[in-house]
N, C-alpha and C positions, 0 to 999 in steps of 0.2 A: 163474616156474616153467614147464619145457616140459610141456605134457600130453601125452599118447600120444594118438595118432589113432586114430578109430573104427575100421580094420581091424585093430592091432592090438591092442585093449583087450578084455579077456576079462571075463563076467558077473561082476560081482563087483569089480571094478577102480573101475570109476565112481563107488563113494561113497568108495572112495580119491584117486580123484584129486580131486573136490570137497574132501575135508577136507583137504588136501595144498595144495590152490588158497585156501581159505578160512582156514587154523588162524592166521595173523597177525589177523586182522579178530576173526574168533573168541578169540582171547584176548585183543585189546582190548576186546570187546564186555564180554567175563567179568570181565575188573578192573574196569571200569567198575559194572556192577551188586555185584559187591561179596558184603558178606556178611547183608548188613541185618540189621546187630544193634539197631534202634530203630525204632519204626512210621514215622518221619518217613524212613529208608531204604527202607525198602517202601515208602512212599508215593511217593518219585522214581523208583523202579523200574518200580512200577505204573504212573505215568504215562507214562513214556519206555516202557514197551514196549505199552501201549493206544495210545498214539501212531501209533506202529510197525505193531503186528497190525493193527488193526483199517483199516488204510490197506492192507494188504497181503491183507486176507479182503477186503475188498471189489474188490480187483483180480483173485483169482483167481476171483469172478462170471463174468469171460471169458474164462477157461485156458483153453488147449485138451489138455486132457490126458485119456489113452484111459480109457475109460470114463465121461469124466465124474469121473474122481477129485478130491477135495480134497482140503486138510492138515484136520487136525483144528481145527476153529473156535475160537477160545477169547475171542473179544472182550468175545461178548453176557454171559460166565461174568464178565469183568473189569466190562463196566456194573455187575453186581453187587456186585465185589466194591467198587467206589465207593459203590453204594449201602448197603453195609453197615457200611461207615464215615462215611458223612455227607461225604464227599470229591466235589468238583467231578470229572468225567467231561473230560478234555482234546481237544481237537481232534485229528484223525488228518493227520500228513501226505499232501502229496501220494506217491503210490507211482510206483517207475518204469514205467515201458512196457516189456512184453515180447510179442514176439510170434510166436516159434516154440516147438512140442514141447520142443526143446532147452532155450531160456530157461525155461519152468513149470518144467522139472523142477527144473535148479539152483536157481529161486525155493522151487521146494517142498521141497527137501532142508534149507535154513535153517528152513522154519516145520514140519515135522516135525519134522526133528530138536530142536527144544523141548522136544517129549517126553524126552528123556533127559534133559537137566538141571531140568525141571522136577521129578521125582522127586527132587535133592537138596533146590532150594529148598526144596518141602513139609515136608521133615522141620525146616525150618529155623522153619517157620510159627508152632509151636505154640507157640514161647518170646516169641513178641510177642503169643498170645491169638488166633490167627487159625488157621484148620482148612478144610477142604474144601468144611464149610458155612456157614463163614462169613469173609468176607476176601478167601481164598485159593482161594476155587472154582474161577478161571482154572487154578490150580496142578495142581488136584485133574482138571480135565478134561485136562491133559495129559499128566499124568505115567500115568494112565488109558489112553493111547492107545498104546502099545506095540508094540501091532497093528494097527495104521492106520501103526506107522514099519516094521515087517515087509513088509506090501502096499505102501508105496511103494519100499521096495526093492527087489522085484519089478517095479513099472513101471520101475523105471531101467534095471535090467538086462534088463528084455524088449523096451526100445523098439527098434524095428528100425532106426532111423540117430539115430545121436547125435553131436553137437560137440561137443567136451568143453570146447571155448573157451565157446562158446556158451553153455552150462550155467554154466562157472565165473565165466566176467562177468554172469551174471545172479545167482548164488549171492553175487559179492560184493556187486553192488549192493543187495541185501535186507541184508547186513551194513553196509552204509552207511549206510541208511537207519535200522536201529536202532541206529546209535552218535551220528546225528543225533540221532533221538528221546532218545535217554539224555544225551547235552550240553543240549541244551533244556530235561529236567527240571531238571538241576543248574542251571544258568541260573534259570531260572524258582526254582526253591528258594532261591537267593541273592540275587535281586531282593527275594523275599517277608523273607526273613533281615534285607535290608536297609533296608526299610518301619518 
């Protein structure tokens, strides 16, 4: 897909053209996670995306993005929800390297934008016994953050130079990396399947 160059993309355009660059990656991701109608489906999910997040929170340690912004954190809420299950906590992969304004922001438009479908998951939670305080805490902090995806909508559109290539190759590569994480659970689930 061609993006429109920073002269003439207008405030408000930018998280169009991310979703416009990303919605293939973005509905792989989606079919992959599923509907987890079984704890054992939430359980792959939750792995494959502690995986993921928590490889990707610990990279944005060195954003450089204004003010100091981050995405809403949601790792340390997912240790928990391991802990509340008695479920092993899985290794984070490695996260890619970004290293302009540009690339954080497309990185952080994937781990905000969480917020939004985290809100369906939740509702999804309480038919396996699992709630905001307990399980599903990750769920609960993000779908919570609504306002944290508001304010970074505003950094997108107020950065003063933006590449929208820029952005959108670093937005897919955060989409790779969680479809990575989520092939791995299944993997991993089908080794164990297979024991």
């Amino acid at each position: 897909m061609e993006l429109v160059g920073e002269a003439r993309m207008r405030a408000g355009e930018r998280r169009f053209a991310l979703r416009a660059a990303t919605s293939g990656r973005h509905a792989e991701l989606d079919g992959m996670i599923g509907d987890f109608a079984t704890l054992e489906d939430y359980r792959r999910y939750l792995n494959g995306q502690f995986a993921f997040r928590a490889a990707m929170e610990q990279a944005f340690e060195k954003a450089a993005l204004p003010g100091g912004w981050r995405p809403t954190p949601a790792a340390e809420a997912m240790r928990e929800d391991f802990r509340d299950r008695g479920w092993q906590t899985p290794v984070p992969l490695p996260a890619p390297v970004f290293h302009s304004a540009d690339e954080w922001l497309g990185a952080a438009y994937v781990l905000q934008g969480a917020s939004l479908g985290a809100q369906l998951l939740l509702r999804r939670a309480p038919a396996l016994g699992l709630s905001g305080e307990h399980g599903a805490r990750h769920l609960a902090v993000q779908a919570g953050a609504l306002g944290e995806w508001r304010h970074f909508l505003s950094l997108l559109d107020e950065a003063s130079s933006f590449d929208p290539a820029k952005a959108a190759g670093a937005a897919l590569a955060v989409f790779d990396l969680a479809i990575r994480a989520a092939r791995d659970a299944a993997r991993a689930e089908c080794l164990d399947d297979a024991r």
